[in-house]
NUNU-239651 format. One record per atom (N, C-alpha, C): x, y, z; residue number from 1; residue in one letter. Coordinates in steps of 0.2 Angstrom, whole numbers. Example, Ala and Ser with C-alpha at 12.3 -4.5 7.8 and 13.67 -1.06 7.14 Angstrom:
BEGIN
<u = 66; v = -28; w = 39; num = 1; residuo = a> $
<u = 62; v = -22; w = 39; num = 1; residuo = a> $
<u = 66; v = -16; w = 39; num = 1; residuo = a> $
<u = 64; v = -11; w = 35; num = 2; residuo = s> $
<u = 68; v = -5; w = 36; num = 2; residuo = s> $
<u = 64; v = 0; w = 39; num = 2; residuo = s> $
end
This chain:
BEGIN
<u = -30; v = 10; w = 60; num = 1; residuo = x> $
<u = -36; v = 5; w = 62; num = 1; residuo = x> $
<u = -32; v = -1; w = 65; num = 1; residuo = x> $
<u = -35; v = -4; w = 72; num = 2; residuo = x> $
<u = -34; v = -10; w = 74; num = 2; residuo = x> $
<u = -36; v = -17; w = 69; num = 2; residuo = x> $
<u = -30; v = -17; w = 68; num = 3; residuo = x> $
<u = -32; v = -26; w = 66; num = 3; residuo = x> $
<u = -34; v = -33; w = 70; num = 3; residuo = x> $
<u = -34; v = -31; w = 78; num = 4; residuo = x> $
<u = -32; v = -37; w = 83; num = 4; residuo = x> $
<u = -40; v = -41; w = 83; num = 4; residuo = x> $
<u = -44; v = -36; w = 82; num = 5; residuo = x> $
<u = -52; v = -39; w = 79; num = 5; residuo = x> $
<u = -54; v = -38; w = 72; num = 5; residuo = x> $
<u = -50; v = -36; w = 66; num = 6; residuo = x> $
<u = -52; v = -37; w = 59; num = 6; residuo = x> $
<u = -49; v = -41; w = 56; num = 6; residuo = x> $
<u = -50; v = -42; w = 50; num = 7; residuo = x> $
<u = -47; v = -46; w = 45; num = 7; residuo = x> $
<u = -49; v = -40; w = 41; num = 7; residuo = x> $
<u = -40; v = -39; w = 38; num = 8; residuo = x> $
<u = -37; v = -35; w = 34; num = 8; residuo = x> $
<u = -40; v = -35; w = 26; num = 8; residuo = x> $
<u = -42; v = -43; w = 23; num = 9; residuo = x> $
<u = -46; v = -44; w = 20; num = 9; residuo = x> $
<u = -54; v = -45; w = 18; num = 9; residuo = x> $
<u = -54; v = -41; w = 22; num = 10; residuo = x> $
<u = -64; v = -44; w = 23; num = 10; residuo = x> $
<u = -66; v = -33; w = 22; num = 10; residuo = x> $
<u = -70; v = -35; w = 17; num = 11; residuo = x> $
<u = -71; v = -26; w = 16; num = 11; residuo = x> $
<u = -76; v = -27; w = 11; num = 11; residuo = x> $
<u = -78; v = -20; w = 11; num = 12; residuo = x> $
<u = -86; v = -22; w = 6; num = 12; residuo = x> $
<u = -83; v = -18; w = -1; num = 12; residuo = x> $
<u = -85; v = -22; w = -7; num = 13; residuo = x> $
<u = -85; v = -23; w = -13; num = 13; residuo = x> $
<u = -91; v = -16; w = -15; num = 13; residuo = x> $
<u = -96; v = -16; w = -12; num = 14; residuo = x> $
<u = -102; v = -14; w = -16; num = 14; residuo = x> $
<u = -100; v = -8; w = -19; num = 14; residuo = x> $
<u = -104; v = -6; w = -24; num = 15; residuo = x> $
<u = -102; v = 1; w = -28; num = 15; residuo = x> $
<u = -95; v = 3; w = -29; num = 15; residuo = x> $
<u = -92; v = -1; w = -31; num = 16; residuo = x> $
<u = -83; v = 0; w = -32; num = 16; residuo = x> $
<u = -85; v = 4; w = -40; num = 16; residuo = x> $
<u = -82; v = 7; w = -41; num = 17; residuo = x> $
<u = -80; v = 12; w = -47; num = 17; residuo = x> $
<u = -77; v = 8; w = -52; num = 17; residuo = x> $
<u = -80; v = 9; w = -60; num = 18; residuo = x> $
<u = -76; v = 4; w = -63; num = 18; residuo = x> $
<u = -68; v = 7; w = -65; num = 18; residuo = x> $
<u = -65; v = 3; w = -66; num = 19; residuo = x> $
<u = -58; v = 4; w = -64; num = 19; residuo = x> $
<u = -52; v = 0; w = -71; num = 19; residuo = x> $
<u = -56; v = -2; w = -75; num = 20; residuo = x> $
<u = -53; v = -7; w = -80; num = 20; residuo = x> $
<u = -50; v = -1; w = -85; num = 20; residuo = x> $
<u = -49; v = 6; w = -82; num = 21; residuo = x> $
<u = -47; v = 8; w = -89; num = 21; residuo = x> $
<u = -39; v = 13; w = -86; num = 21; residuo = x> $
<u = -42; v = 11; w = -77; num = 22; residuo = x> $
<u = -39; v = 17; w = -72; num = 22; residuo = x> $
<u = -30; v = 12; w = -73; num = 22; residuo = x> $
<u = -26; v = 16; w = -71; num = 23; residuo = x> $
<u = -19; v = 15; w = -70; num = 23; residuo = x> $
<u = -15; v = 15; w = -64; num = 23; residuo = x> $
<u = -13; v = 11; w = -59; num = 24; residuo = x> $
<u = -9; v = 12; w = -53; num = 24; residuo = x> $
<u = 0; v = 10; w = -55; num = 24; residuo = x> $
<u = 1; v = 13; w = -49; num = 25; residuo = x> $
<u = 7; v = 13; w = -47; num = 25; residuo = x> $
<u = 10; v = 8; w = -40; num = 25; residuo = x> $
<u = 12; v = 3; w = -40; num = 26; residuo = x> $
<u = 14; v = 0; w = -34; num = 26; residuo = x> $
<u = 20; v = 0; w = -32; num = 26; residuo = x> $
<u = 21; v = 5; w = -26; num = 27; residuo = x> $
<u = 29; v = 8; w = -24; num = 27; residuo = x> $
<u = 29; v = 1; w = -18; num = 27; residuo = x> $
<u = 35; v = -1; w = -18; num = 28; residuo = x> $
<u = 36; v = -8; w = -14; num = 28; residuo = x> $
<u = 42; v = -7; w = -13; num = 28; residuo = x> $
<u = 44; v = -7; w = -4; num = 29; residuo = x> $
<u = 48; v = -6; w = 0; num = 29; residuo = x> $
<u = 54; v = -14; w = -1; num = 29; residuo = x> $
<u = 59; v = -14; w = -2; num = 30; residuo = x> $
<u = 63; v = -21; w = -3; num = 30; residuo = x> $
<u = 64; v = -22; w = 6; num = 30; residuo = x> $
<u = 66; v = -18; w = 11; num = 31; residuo = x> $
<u = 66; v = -19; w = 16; num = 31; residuo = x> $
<u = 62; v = -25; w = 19; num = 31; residuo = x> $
<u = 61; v = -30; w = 24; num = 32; residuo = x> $
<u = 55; v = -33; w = 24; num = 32; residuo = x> $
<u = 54; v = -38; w = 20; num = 32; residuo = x> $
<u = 59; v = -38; w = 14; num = 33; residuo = x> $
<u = 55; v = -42; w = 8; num = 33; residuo = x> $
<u = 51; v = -47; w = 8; num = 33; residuo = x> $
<u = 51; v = -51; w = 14; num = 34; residuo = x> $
<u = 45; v = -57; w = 13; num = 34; residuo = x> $
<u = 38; v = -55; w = 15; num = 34; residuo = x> $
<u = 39; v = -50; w = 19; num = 35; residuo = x> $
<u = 32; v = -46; w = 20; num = 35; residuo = x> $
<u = 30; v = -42; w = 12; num = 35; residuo = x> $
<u = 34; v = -38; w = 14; num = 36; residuo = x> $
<u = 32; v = -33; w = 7; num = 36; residuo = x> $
<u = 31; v = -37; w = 0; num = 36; residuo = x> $
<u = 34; v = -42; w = -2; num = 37; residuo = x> $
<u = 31; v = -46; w = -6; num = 37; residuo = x> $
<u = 25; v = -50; w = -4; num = 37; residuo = x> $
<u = 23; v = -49; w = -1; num = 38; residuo = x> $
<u = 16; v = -55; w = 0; num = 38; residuo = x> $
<u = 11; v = -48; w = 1; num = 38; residuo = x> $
<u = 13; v = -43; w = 3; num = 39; residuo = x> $
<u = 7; v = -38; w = 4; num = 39; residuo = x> $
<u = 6; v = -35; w = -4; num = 39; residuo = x> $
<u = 11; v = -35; w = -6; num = 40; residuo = x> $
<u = 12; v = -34; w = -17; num = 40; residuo = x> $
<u = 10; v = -38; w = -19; num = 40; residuo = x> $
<u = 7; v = -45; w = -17; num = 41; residuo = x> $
<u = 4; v = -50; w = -21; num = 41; residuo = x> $
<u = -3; v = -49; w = -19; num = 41; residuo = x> $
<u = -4; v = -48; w = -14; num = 42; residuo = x> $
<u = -10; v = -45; w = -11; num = 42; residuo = x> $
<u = -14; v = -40; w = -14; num = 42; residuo = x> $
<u = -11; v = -34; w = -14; num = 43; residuo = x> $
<u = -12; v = -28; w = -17; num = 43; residuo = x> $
<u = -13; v = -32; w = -26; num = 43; residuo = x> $
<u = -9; v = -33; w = -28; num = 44; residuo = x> $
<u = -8; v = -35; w = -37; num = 44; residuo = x> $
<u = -15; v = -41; w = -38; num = 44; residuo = x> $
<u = -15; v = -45; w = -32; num = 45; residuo = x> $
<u = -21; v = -47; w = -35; num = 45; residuo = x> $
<u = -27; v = -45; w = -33; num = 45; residuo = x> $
<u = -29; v = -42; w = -30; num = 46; residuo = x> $
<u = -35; v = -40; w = -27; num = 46; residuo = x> $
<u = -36; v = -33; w = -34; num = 46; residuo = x> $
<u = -32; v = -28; w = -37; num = 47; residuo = x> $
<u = -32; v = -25; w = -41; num = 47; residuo = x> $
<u = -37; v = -30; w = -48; num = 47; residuo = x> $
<u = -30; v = -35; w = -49; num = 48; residuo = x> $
<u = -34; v = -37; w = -54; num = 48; residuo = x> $
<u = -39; v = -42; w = -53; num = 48; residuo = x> $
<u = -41; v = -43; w = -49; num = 49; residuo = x> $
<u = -48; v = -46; w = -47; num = 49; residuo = x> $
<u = -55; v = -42; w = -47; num = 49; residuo = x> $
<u = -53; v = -33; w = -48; num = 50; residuo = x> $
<u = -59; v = -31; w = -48; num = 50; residuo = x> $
<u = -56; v = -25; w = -54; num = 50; residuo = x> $
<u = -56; v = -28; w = -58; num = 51; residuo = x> $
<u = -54; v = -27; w = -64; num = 51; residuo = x> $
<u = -48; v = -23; w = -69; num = 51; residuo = x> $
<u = -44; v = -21; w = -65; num = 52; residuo = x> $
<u = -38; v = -17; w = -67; num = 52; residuo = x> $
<u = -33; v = -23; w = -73; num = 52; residuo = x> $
<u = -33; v = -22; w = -77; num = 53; residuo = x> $
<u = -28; v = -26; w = -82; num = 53; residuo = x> $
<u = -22; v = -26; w = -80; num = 53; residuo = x> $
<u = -18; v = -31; w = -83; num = 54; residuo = x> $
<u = -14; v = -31; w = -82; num = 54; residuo = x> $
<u = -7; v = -27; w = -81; num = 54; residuo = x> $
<u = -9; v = -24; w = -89; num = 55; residuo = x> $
<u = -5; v = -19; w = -91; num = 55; residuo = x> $
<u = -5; v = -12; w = -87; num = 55; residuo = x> $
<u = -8; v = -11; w = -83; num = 56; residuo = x> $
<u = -11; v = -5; w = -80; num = 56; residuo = x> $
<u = -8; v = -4; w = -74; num = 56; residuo = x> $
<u = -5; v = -12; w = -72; num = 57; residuo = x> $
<u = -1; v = -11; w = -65; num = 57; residuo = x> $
<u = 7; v = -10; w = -66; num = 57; residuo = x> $
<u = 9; v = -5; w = -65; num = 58; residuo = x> $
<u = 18; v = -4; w = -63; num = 58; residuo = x> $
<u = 21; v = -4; w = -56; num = 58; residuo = x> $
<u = 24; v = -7; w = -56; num = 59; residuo = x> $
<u = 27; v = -11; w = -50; num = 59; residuo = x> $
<u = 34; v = -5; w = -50; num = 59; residuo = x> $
<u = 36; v = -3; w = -44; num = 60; residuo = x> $
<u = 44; v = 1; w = -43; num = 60; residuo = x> $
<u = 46; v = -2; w = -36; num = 60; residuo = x> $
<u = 51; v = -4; w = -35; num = 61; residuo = x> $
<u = 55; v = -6; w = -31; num = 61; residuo = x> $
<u = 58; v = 0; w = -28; num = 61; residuo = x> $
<u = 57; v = 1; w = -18; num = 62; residuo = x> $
<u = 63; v = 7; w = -16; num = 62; residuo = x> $
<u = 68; v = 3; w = -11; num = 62; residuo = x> $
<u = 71; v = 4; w = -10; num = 63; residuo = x> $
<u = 77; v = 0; w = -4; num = 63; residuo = x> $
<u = 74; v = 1; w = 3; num = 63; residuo = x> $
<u = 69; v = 6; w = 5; num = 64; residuo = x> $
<u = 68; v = 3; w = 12; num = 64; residuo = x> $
<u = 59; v = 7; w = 11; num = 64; residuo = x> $
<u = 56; v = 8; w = 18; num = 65; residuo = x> $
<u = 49; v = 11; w = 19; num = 65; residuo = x> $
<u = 50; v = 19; w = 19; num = 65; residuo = x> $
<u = 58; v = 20; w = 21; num = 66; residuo = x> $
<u = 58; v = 29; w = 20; num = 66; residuo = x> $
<u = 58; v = 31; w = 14; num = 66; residuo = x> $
<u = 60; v = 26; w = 9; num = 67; residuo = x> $
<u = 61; v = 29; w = 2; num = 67; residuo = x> $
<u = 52; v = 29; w = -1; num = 67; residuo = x> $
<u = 47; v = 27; w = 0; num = 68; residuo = x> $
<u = 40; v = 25; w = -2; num = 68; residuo = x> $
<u = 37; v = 31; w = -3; num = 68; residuo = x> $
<u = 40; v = 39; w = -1; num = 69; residuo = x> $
<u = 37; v = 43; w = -2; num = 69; residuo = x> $
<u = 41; v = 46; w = -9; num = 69; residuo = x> $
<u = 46; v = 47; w = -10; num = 70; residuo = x> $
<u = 50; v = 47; w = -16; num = 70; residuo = x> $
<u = 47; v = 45; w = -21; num = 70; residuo = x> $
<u = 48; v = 38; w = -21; num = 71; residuo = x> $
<u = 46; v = 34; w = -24; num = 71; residuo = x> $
<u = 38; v = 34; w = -27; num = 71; residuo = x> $
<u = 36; v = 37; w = -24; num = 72; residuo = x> $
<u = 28; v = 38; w = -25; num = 72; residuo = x> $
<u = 26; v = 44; w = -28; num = 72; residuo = x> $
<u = 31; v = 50; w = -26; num = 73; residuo = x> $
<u = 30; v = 56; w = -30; num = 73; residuo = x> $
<u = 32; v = 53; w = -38; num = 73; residuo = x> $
<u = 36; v = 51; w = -39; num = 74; residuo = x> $
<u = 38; v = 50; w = -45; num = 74; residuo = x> $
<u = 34; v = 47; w = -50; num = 74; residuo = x> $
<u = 31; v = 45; w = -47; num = 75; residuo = x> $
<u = 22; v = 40; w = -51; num = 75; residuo = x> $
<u = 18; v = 44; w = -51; num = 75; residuo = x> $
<u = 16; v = 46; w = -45; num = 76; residuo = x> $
<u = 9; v = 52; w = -44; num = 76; residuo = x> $
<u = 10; v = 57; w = -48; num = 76; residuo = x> $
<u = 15; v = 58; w = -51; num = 77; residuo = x> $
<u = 19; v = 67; w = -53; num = 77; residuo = x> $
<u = 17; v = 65; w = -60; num = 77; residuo = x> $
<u = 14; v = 57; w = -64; num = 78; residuo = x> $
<u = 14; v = 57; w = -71; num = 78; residuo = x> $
<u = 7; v = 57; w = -71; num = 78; residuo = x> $
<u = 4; v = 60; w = -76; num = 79; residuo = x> $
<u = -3; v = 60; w = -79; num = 79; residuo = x> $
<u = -7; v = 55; w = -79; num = 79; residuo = x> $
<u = -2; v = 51; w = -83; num = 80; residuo = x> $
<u = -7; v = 43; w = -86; num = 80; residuo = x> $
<u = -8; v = 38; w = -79; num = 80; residuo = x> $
<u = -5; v = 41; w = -71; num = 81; residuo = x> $
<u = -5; v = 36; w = -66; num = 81; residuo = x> $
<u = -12; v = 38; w = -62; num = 81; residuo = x> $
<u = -17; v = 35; w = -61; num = 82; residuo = x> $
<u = -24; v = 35; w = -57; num = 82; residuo = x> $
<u = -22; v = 37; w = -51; num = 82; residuo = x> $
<u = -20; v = 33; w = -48; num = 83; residuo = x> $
<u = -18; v = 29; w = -40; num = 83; residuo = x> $
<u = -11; v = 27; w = -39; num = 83; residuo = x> $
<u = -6; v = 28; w = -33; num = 84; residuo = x> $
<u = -2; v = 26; w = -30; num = 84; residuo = x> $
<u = -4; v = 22; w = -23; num = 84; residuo = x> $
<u = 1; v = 16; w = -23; num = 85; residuo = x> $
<u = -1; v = 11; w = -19; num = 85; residuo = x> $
<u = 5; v = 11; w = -15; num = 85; residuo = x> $
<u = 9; v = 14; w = -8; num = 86; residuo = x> $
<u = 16; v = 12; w = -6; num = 86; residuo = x> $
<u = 16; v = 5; w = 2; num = 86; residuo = x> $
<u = 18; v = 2; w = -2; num = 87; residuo = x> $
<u = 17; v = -4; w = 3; num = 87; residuo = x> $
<u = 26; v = -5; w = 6; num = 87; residuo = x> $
<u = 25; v = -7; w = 13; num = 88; residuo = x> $
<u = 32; v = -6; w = 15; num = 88; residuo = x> $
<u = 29; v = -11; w = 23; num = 88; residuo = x> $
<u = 34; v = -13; w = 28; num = 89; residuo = x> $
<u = 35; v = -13; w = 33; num = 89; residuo = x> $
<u = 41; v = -13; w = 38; num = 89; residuo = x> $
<u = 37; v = -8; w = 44; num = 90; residuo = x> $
<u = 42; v = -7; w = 49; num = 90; residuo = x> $
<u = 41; v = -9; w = 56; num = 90; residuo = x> $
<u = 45; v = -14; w = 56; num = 91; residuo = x> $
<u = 43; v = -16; w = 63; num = 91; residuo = x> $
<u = 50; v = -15; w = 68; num = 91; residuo = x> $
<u = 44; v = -14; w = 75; num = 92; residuo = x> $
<u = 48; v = -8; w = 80; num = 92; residuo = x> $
<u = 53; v = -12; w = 82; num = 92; residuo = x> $
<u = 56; v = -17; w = 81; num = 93; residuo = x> $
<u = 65; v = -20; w = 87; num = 93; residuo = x> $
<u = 65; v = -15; w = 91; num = 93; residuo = x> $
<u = 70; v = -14; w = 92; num = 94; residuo = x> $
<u = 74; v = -13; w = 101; num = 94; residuo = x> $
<u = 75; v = -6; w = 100; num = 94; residuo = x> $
<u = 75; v = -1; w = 95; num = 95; residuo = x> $
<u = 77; v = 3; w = 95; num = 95; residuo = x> $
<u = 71; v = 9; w = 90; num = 95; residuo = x> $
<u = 69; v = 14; w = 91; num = 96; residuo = x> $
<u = 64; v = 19; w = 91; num = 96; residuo = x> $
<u = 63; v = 22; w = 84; num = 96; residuo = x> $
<u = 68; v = 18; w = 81; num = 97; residuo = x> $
<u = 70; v = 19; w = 72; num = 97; residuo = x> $
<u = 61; v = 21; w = 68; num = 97; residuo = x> $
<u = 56; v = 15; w = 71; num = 98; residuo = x> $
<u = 50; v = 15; w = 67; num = 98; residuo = x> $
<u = 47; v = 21; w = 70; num = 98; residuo = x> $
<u = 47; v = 23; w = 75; num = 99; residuo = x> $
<u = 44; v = 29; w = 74; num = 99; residuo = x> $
<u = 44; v = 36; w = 70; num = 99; residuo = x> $
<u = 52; v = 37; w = 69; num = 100; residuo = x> $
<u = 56; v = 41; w = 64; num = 100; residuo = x> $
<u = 53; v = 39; w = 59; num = 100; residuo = x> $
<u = 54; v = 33; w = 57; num = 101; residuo = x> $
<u = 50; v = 32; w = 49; num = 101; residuo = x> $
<u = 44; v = 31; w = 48; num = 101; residuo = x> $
<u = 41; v = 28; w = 51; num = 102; residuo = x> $
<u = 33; v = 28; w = 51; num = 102; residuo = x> $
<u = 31; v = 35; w = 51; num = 102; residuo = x> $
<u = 31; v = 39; w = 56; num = 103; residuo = x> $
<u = 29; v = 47; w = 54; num = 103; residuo = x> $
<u = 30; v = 50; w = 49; num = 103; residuo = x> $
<u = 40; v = 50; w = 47; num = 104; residuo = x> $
<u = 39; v = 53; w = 42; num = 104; residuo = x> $
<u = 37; v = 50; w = 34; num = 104; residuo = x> $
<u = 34; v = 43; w = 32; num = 105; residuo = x> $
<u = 33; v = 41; w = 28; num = 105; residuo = x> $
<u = 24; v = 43; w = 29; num = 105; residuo = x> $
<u = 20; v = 42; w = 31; num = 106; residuo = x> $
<u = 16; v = 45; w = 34; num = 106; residuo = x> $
<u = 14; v = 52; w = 31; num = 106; residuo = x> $
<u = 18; v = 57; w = 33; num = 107; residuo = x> $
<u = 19; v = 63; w = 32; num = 107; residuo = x> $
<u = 22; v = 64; w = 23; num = 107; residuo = x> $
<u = 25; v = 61; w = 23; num = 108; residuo = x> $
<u = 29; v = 61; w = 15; num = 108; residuo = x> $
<u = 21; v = 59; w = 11; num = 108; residuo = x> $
<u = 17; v = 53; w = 12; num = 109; residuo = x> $
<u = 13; v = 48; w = 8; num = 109; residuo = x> $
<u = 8; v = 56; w = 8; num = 109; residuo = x> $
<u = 8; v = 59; w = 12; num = 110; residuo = x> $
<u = 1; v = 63; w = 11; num = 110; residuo = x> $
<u = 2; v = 68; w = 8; num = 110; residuo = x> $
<u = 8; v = 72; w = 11; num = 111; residuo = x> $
<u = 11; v = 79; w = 4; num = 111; residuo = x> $
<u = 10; v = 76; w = -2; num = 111; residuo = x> $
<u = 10; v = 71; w = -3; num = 112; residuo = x> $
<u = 11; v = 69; w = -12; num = 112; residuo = x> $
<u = 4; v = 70; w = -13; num = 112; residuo = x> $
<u = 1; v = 65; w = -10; num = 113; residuo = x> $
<u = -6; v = 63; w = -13; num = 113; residuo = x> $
<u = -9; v = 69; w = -14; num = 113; residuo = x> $
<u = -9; v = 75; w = -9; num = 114; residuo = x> $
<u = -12; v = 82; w = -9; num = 114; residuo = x> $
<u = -9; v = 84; w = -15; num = 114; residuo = x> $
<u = 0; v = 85; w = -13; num = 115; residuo = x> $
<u = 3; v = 91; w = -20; num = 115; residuo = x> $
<u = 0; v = 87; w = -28; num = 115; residuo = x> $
<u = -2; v = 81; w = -28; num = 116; residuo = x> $
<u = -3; v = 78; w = -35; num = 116; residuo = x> $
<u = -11; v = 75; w = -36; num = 116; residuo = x> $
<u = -16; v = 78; w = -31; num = 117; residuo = x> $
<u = -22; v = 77; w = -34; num = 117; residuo = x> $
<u = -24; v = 70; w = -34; num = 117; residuo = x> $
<u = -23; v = 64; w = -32; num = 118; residuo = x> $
<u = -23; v = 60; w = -31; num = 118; residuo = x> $
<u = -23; v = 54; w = -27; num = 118; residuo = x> $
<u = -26; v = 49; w = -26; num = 119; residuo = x> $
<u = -25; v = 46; w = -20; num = 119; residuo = x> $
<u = -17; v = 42; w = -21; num = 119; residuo = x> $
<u = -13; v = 43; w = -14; num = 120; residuo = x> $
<u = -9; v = 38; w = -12; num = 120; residuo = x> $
<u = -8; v = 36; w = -6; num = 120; residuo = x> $
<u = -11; v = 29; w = -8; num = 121; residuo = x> $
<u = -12; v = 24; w = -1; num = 121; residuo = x> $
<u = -7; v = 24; w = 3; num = 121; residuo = x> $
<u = -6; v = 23; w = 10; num = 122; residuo = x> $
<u = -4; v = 21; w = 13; num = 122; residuo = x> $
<u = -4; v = 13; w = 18; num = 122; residuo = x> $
<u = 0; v = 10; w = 15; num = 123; residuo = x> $
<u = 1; v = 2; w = 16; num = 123; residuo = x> $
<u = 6; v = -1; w = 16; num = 123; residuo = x> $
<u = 9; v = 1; w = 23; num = 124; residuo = x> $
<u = 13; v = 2; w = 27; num = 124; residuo = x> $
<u = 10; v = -2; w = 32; num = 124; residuo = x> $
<u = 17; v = -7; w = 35; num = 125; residuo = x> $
<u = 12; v = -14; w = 40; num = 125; residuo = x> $
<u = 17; v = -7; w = 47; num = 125; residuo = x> $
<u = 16; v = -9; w = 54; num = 126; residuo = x> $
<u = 19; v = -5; w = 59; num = 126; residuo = x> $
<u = 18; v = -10; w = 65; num = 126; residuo = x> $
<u = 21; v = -15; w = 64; num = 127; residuo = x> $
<u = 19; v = -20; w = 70; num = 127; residuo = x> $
<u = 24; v = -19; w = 74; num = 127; residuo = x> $
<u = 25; v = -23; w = 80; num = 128; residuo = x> $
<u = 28; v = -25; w = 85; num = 128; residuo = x> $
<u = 34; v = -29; w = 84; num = 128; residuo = x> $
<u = 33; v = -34; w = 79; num = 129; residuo = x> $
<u = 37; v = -42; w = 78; num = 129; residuo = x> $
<u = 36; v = -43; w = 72; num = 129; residuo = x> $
<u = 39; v = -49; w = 72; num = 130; residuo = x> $
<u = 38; v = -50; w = 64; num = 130; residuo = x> $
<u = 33; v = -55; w = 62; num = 130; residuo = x> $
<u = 30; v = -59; w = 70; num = 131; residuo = x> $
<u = 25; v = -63; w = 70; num = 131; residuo = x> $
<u = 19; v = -60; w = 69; num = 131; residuo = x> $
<u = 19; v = -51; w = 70; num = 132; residuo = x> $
<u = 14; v = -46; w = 68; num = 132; residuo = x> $
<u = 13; v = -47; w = 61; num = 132; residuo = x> $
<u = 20; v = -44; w = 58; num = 133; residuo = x> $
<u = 19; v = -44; w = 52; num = 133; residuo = x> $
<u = 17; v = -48; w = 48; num = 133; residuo = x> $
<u = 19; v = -54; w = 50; num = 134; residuo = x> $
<u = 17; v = -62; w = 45; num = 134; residuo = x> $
<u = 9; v = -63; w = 45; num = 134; residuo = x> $
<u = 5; v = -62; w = 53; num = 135; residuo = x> $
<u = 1; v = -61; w = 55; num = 135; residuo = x> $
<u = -6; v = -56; w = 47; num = 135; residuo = x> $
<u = -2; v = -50; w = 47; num = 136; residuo = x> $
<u = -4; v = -45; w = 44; num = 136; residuo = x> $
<u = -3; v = -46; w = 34; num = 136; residuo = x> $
<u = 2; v = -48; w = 34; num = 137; residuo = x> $
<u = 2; v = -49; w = 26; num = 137; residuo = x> $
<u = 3; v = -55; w = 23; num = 137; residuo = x> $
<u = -6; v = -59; w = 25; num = 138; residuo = x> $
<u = -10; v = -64; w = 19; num = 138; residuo = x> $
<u = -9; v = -68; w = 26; num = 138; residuo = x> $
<u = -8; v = -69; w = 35; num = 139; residuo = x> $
<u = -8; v = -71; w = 41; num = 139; residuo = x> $
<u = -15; v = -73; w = 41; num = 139; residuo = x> $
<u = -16; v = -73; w = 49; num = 140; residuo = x> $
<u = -23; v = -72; w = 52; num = 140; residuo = x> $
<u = -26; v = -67; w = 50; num = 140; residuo = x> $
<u = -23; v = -60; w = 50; num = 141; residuo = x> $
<u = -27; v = -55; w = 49; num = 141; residuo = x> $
<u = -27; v = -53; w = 43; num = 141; residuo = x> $
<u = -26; v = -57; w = 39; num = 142; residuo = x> $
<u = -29; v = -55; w = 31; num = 142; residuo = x> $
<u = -23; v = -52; w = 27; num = 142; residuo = x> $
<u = -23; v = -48; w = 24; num = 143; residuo = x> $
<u = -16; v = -45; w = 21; num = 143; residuo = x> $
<u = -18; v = -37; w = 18; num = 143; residuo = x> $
<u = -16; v = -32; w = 22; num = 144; residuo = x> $
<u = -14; v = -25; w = 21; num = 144; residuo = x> $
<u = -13; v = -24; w = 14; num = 144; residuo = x> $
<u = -10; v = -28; w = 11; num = 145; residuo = x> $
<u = -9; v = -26; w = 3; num = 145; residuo = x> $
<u = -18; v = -26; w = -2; num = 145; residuo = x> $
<u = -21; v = -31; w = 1; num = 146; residuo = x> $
<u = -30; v = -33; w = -1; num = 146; residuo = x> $
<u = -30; v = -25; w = 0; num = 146; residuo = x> $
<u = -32; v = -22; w = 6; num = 147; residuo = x> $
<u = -34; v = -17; w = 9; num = 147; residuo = x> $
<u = -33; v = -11; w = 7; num = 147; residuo = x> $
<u = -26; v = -11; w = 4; num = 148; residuo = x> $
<u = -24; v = -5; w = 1; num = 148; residuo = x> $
<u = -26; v = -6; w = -7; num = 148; residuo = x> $
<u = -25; v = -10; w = -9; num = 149; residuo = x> $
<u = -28; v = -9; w = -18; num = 149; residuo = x> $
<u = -36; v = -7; w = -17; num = 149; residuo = x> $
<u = -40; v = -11; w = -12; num = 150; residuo = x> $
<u = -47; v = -8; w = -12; num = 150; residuo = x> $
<u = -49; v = 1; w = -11; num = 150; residuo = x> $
<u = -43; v = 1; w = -5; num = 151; residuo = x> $
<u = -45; v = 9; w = -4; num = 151; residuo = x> $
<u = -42; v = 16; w = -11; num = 151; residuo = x> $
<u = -37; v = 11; w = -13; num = 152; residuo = x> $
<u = -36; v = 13; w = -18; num = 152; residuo = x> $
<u = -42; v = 15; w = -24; num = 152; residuo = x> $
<u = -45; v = 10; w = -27; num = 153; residuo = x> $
<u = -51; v = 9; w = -29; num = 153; residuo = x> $
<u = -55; v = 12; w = -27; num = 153; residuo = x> $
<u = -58; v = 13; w = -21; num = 154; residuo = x> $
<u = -62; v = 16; w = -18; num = 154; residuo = x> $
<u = -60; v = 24; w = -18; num = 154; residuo = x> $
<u = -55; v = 27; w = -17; num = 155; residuo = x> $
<u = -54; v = 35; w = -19; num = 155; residuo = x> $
<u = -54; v = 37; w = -25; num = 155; residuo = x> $
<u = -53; v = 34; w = -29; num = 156; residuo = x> $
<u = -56; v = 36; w = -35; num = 156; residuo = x> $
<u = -63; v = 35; w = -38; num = 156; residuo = x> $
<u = -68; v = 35; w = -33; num = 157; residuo = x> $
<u = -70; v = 35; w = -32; num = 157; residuo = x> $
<u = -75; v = 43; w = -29; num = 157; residuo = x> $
<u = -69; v = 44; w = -25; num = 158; residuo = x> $
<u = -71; v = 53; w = -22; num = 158; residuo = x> $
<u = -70; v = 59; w = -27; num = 158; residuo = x> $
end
């Protein structure tokens, strides 16, 4: 979805499933880290804003956005985990790298969620710049991490 007209933050609440008892997972890319950290505060509080406890959120650190699939199998694959949240960013520089990894993390996020029954977000920024990014996680355009805890919520819902 375009964000050049949304804010990343602005989503409807209404009939969100209770959730104070559900357990997620948030797989967070170190690559990026000032992005990725501000989209994990994002996501962390928006979780616990619509009632998820504290104790219910697990935080795992991967070294870049291709490791977010890995890394999210290994959550999804446990019993007691609801939801998987992987937040990462790739922005495209001078070289065609973020296409290779944005497909295959893309591609990785969804084997999983399928092979394990489960929702796993995809919250993943793919900007152009970094001024995209900053824009995108808690900017003008709201922060992609809000967006991802909600959809989160919201699939367990289905």
């Amino acid at each position: 979805m375009s964000s050049a007209n949304k804010n990343l933050s602005s989503f409807s609440t209404e009939n969100l499933p209770d959730v104070s008892f559900k357990r997620f997972a948030i797989v967070v890319a170190e690559w990026n880290s000032e992005i990725t950290e501000a989209l994990f505060e994002g996501a962390y509080t928006t979780l616990i804003d619509n009632g998820v406890k504290e104790e219910n959120i697990i935080r795992a650190n991967v070294p870049g956005s291709f490791e977010l699939s890995y890394g999210s199998q290994v959550y999804a694959q446990k019993h007691d985990i609801d939801a998987v949240i992987a937040l990462g960013c790739v922005i495209q520089g001078e070289t065609k790298h973020n296409d290779y990894i944005n497909h295959a993390v893309a591609a990785g996020l969804t084997q999983v969620a399928l092979k394990y029954n489960k929702p796993v977000i995809f919250g993943v920024l793919t900007p152009n710049d970094h001024q995209q990014a900053v824009d995108r996680a808690g900017g003008i355009h709201g922060n992609k991490g809000d967006e991802a805890a909600i959809t989160a919520i919201k699939m367990l819902a289905v």
